[in-house]
Backbone of each chain as ProteinMPNN parsed JSONL, in Angstrom:
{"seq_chain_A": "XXXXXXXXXXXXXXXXXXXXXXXXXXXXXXXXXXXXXXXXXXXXXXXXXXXXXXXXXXXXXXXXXXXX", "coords_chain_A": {"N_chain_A": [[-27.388, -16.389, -1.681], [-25.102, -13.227, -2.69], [-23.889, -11.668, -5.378], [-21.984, -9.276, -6.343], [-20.862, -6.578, -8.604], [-17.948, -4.053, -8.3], [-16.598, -0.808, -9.676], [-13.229, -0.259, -8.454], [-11.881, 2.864, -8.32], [-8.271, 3.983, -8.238], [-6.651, 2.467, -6.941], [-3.737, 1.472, -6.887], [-1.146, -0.578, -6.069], [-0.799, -4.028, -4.2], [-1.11, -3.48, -1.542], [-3.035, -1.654, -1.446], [-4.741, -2.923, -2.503], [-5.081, -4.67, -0.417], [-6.077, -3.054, 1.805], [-8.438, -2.076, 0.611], [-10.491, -4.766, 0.523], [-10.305, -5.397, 3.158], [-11.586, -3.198, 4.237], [-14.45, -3.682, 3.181], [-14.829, -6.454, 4.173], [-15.218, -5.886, 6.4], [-17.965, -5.461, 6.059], [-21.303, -6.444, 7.725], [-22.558, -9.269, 6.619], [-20.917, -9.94, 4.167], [-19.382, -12.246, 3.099], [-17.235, -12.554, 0.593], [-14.509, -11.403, -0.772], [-13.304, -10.249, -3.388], [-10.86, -8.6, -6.193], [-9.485, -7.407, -8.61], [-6.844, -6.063, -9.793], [-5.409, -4.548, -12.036], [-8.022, -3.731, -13.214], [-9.52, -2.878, -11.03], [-11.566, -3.978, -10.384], [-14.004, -4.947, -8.391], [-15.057, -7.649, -7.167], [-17.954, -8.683, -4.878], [-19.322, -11.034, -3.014], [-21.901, -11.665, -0.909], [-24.208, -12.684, 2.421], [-26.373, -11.871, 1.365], [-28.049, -9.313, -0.268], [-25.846, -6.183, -0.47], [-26.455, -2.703, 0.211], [-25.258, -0.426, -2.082], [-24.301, 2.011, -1.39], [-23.321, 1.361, 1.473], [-20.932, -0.298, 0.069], [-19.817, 1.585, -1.628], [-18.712, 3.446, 0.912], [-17.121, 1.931, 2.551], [-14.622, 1.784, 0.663], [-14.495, 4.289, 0.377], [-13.547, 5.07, 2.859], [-11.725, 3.261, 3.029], [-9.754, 5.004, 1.132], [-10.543, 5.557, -1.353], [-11.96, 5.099, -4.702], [-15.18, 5.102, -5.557], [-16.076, 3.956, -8.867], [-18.604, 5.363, -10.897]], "CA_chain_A": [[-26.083, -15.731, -1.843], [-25.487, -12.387, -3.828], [-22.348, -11.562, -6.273], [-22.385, -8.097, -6.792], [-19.111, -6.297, -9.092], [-17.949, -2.686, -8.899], [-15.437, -0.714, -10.323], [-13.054, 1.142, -7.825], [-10.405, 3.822, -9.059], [-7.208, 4.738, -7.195], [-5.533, 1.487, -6.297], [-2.551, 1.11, -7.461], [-0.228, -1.857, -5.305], [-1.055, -5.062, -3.886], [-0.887, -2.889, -0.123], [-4.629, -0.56, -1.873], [-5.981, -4.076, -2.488], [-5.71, -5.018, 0.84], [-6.889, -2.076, 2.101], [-10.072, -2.161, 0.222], [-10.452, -5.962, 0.658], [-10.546, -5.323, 4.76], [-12.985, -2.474, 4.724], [-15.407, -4.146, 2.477], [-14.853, -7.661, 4.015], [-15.742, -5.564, 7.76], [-19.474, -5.257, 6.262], [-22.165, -7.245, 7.507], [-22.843, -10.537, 5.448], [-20.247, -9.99, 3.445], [-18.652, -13.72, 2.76], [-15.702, -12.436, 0.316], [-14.022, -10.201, -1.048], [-12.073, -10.437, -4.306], [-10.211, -7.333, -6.457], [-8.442, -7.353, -10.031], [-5.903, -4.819, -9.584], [-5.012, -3.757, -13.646], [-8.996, -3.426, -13.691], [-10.358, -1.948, -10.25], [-12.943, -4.767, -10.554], [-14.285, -5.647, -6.862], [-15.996, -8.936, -6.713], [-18.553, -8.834, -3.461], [-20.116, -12.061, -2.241], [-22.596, -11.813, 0.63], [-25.53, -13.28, 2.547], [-28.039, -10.873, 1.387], [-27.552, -8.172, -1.017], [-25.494, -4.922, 0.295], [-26.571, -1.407, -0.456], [-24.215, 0.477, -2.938], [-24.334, 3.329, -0.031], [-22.181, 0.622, 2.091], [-19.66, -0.362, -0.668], [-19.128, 2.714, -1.642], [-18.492, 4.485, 2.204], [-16.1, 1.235, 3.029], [-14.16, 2.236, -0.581], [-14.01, 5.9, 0.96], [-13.065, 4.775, 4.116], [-10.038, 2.392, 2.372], [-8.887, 6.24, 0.512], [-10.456, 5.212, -2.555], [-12.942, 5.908, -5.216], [-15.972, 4.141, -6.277], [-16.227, 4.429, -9.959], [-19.692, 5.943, -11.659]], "C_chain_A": [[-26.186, -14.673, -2.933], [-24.048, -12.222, -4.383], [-22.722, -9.647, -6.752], [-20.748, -7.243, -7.706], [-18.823, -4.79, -9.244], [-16.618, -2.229, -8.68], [-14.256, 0.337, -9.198], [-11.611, 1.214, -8.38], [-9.338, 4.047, -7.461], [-6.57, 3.785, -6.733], [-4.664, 1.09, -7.177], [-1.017, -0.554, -7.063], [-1.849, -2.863, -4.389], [-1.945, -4.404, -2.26], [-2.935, -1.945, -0.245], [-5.712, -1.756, -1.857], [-6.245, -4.658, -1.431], [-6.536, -4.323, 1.725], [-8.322, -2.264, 1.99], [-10.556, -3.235, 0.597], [-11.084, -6.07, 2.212], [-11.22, -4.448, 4.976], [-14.379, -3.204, 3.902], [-15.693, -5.656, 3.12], [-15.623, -7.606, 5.939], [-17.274, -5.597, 7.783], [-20.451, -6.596, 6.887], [-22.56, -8.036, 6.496], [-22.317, -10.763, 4.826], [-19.348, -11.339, 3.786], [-17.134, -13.28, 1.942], [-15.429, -11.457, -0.563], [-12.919, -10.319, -2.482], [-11.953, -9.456, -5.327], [-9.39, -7.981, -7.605], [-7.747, -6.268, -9.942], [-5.604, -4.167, -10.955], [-6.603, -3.175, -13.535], [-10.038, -2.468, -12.963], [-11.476, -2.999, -9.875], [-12.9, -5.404, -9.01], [-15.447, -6.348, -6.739], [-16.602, -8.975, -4.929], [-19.208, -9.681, -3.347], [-20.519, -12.043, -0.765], [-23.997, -12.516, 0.409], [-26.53, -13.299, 1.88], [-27.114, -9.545, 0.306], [-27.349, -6.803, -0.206], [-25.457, -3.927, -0.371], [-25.257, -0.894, -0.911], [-23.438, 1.137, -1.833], [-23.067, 2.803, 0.686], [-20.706, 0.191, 1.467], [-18.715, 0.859, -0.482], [-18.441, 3.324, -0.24], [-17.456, 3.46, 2.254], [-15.212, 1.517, 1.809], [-13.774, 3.944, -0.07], [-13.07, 5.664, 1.706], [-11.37, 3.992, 3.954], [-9.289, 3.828, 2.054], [-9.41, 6.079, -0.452], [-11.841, 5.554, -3.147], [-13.941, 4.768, -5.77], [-16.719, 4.779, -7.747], [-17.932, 4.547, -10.324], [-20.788, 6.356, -9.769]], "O_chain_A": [[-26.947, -14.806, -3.891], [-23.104, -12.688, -3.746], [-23.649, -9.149, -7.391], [-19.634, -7.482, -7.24], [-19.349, -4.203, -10.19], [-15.739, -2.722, -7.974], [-14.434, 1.555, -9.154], [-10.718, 0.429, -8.702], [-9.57, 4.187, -6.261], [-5.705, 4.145, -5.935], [-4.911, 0.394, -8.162], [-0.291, -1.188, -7.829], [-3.032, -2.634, -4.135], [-3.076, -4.754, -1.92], [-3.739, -1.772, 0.671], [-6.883, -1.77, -1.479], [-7.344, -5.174, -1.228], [-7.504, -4.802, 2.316], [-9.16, -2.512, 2.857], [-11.476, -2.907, 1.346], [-12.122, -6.681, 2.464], [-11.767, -4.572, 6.072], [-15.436, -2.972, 4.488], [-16.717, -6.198, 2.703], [-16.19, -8.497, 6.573], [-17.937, -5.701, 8.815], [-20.231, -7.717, 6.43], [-22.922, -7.506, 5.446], [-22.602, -11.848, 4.319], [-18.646, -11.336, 4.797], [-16.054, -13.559, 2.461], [-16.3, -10.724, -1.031], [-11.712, -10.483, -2.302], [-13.101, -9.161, -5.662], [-8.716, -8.998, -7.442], [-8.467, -5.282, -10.092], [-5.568, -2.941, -10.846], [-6.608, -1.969, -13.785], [-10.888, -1.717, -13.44], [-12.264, -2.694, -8.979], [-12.025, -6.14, -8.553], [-16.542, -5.94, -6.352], [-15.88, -9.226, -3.964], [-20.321, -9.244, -3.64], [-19.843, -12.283, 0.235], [-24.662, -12.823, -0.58], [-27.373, -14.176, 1.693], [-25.954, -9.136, 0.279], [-28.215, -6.303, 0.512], [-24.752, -3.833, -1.375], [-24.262, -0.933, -0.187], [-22.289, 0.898, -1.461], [-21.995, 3.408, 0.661], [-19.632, 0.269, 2.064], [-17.703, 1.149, 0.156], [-17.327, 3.771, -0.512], [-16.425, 4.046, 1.926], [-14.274, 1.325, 2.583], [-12.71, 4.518, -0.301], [-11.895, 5.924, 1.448], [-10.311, 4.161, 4.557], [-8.214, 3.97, 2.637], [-8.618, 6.645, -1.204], [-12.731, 6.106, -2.499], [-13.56, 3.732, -6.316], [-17.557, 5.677, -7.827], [-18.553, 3.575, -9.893], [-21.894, 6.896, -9.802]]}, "seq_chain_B": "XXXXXXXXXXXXXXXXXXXXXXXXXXXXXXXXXXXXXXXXXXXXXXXXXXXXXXXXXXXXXXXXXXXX", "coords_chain_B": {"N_chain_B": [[26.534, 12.522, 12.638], [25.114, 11.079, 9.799], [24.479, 11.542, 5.934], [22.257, 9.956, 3.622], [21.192, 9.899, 0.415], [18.748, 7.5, -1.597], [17.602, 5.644, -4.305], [14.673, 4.489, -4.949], [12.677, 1.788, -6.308], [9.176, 1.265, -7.778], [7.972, 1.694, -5.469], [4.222, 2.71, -5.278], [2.261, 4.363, -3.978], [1.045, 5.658, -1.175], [0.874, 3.445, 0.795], [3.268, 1.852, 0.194], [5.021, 3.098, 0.849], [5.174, 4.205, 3.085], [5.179, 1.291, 3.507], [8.384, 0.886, 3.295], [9.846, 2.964, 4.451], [9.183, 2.042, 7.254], [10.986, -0.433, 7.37], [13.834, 0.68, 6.635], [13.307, 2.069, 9.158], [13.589, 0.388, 10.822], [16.957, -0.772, 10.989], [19.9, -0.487, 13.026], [20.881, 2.391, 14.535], [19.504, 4.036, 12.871], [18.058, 7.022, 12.549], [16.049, 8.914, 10.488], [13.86, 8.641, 8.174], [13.214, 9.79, 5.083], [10.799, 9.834, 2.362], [10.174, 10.582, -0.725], [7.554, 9.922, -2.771], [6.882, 10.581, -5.691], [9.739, 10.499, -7.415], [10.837, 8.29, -6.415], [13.114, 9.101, -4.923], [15.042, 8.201, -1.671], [15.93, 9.355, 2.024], [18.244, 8.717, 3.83], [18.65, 9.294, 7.539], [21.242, 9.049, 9.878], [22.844, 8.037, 12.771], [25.29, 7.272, 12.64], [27.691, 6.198, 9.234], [25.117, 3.96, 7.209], [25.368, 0.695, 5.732], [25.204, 0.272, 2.143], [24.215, -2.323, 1.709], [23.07, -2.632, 3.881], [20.786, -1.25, 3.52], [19.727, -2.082, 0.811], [18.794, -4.391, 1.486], [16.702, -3.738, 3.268], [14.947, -1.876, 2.394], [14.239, -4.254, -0.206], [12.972, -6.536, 1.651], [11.227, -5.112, 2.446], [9.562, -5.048, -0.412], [10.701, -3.732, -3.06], [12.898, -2.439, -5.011], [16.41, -1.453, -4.856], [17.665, 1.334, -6.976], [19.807, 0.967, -9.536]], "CA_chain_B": [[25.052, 12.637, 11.798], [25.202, 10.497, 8.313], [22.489, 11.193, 5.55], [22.396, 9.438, 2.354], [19.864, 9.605, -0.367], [18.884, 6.489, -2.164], [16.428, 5.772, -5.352], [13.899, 2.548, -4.48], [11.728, 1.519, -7.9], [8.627, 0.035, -7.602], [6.62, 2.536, -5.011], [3.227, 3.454, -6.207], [1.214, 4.65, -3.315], [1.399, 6.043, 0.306], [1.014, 2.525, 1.563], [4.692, 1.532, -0.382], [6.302, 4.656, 0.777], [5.285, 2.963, 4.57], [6.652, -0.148, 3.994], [9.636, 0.948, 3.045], [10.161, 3.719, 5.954], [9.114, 1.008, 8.16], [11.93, -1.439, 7.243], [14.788, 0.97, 6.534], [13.669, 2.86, 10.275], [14.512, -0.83, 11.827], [18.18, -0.872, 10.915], [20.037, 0.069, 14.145], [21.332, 3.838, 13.622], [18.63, 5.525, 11.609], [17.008, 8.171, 12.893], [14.862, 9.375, 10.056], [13.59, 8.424, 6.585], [12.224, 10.361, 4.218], [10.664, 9.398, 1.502], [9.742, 11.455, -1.951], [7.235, 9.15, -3.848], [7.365, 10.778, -7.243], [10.772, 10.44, -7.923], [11.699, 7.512, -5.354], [13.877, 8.993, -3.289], [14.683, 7.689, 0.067], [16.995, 9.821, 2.573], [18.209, 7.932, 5.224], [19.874, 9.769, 8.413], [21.877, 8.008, 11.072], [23.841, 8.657, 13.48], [26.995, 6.624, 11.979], [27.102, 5.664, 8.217], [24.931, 2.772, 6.925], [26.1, -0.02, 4.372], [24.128, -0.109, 1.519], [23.995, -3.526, 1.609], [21.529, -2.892, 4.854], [19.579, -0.23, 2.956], [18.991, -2.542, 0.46], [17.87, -5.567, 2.169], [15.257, -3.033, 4.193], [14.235, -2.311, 1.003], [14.172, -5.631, -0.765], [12.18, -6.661, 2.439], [9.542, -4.32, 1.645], [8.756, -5.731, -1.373], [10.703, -2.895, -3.922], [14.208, -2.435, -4.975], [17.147, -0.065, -4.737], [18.017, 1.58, -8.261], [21.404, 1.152, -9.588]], "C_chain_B": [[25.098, 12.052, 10.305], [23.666, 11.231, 7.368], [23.145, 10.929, 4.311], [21.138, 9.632, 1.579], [20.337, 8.588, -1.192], [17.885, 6.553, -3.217], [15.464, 4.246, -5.0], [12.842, 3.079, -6.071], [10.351, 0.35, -6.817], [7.581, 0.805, -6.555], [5.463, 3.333, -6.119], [2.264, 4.239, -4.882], [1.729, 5.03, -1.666], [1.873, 4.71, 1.093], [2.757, 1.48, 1.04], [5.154, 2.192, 0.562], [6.017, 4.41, 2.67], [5.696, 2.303, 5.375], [8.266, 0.449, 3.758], [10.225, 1.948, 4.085], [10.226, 3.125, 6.8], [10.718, -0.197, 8.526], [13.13, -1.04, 7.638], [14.537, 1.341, 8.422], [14.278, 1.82, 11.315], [15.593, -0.682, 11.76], [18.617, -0.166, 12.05], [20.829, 1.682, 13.848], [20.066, 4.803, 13.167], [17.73, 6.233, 12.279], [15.7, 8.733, 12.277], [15.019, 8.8, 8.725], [12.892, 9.131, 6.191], [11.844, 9.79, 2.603], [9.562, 10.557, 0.157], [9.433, 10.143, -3.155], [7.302, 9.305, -5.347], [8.816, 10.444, -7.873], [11.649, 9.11, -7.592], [12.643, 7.667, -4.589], [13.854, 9.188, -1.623], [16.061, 8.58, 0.763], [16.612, 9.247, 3.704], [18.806, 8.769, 6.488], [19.499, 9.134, 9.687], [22.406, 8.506, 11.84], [25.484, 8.416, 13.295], [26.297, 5.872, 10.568], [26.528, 4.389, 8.052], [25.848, 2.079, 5.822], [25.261, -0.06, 3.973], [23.415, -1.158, 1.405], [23.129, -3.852, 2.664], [20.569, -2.35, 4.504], [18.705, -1.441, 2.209], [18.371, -3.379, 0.779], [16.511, -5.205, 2.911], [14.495, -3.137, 3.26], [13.443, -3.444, 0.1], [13.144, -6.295, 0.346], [11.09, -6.347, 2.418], [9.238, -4.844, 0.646], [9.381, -4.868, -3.169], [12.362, -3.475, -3.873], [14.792, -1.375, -4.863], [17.857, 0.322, -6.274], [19.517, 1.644, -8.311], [22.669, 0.052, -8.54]], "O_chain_B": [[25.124, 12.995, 9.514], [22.5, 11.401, 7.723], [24.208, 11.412, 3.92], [20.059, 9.513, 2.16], [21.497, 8.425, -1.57], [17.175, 7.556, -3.148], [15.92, 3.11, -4.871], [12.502, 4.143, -6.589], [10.372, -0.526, -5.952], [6.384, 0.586, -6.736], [5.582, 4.055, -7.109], [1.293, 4.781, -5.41], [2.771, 4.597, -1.174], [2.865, 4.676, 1.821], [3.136, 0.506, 1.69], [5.933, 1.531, 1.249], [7.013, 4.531, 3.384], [6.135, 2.221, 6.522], [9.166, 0.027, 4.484], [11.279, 1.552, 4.585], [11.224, 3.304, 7.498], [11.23, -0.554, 9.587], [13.759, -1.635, 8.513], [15.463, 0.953, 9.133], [15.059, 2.042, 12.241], [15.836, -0.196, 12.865], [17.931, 0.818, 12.327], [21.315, 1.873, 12.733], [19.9, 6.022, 13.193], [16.585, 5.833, 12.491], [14.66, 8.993, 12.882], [16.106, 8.516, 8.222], [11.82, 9.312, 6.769], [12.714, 9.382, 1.834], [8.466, 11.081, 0.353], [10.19, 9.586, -3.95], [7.673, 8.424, -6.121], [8.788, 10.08, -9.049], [12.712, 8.797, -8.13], [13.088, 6.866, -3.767], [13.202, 9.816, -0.789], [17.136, 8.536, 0.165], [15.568, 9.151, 4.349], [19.988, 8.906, 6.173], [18.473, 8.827, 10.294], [22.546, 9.719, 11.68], [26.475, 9.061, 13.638], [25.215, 5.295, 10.463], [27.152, 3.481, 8.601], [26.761, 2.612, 5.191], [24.259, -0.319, 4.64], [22.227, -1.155, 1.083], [22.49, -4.903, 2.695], [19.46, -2.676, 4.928], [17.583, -1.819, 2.546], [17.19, -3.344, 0.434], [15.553, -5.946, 3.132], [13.625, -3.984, 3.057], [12.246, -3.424, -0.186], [12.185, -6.721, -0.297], [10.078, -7.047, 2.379], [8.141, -5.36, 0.862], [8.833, -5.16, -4.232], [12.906, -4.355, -3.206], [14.169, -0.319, -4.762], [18.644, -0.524, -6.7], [20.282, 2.155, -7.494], [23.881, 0.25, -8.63]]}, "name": "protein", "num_of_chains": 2, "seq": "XXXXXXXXXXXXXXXXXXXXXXXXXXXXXXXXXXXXXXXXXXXXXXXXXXXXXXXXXXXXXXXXXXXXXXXXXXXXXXXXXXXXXXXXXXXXXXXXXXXXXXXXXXXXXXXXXXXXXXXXXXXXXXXXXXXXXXXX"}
């Protein structure tokens, strides 16, 4: 199992966290999905470790920004 | 042709400004909503006046309130 944590900008309501939550939770292997909303902080648990490349594009794909 | 403008608190994001179009466009009557996120206001137009007391419950439904 991998835990991976990154920071995304631009969500503001509960409605951005779901958003992100359901494109990130569409990836392959991905087990779960969990989001701090004051902080941006997106907890990823999967099978197998998932390229940045993929976060990030499902984080686009939500409207949103993946920080650094 | 009715139109009212209203103030809703509590939108932060496209996906607010949504729900809350969504809710108010149920009420029987309403033709159009507009919604101006910076400021919160909501213009409702009907074809015969609403009661506020249905605005707000659309509202309140969504998840926000009606100012004042």
């Amino acid at each position: 199992m991998s835990e991976s944590t990154y920071t995304v900008t631009g969500m503001t309501c509960e409605h951005c966290v779901a958003s992100v939550t359901e494109e990130i939770s569409e990836i392959d292997g991905v087990n779960a999905v969990a989001v701090d909303l004051p902080t941006g902080a997106v907890t990823v648990t999967s099978t197998l470790p998932v390229a940045e490349a993929r976060i990030r594009a499902a984080v686009e794909e939500a409207g949103y920004q993946l920080a650094g």
